[in-house]
C-alpha positions in Angstrom: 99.0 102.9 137.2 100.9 99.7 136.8 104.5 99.0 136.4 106.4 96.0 135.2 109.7 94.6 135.9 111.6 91.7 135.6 113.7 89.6 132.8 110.5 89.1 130.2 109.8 92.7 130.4 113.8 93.5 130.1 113.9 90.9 127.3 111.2 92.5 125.3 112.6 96.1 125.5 116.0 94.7 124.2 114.4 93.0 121.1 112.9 95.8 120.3 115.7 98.3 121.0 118.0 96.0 119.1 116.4 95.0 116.3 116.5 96.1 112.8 114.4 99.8 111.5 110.6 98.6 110.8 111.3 94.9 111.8 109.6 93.1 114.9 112.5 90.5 116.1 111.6 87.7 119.0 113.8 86.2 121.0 114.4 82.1 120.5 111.9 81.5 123.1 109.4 83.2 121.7 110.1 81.9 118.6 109.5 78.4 119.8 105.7 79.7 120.6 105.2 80.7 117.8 106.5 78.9 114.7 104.0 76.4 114.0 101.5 79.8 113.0 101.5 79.3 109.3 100.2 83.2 109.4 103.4 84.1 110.2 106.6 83.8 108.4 110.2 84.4 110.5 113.7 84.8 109.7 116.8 83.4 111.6 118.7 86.6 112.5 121.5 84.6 114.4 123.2 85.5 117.6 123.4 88.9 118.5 124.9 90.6 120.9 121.6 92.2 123.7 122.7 94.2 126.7 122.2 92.2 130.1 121.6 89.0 128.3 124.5 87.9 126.6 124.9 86.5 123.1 121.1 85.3 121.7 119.1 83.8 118.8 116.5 86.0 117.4 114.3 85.9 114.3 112.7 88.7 112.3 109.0 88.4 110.9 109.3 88.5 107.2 107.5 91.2 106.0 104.1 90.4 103.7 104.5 91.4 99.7 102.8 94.6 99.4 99.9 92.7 97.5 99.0 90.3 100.5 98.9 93.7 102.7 96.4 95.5 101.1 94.2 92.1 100.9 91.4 92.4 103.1 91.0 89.4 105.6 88.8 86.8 104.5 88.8 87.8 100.7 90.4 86.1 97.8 93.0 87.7 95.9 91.4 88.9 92.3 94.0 89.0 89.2 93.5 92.1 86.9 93.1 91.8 83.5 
């Protein structure tokens, strides 16, 4: 049995206790990680209010059209006729 503490583990539990219904939200830092994946499309929430932390800037992955969801990985999309 393991158990973790500390300020990453504190961050992550307020990103995801703050953030929107069905949404993943990342702090700014983790933002900066990851923004160069082209896989992965985020939106600027702004400064929010998070318990123990202050004001900070978090972003929302922007969810996939329903289309691009259903595609299976490395297949093309095919148009109907």
């Amino acid at each position: 049995r393991y158990c973790l503490f500390g300020d990453t583990v504190n961050t992550s539990n307020r990103m995801e206790t703050s953030s929107l219904p069905g949404r993943v939200q990342i702090s700014e830092d983790t933002y900066d990680l990851v923004s160069d994946n082209m896989d992965f499309s985020w939106e600027e929430r702004g400064r929010i209010d998070v318990k123990g932390k202050g004001k900070m800037r978090t972003y929302l992955l922007e969810p996939r059209p329903p289309a691009e969801q259903e595609q299976e990985p490395g297949k093309a999309k095919t148009q109907s006729s």
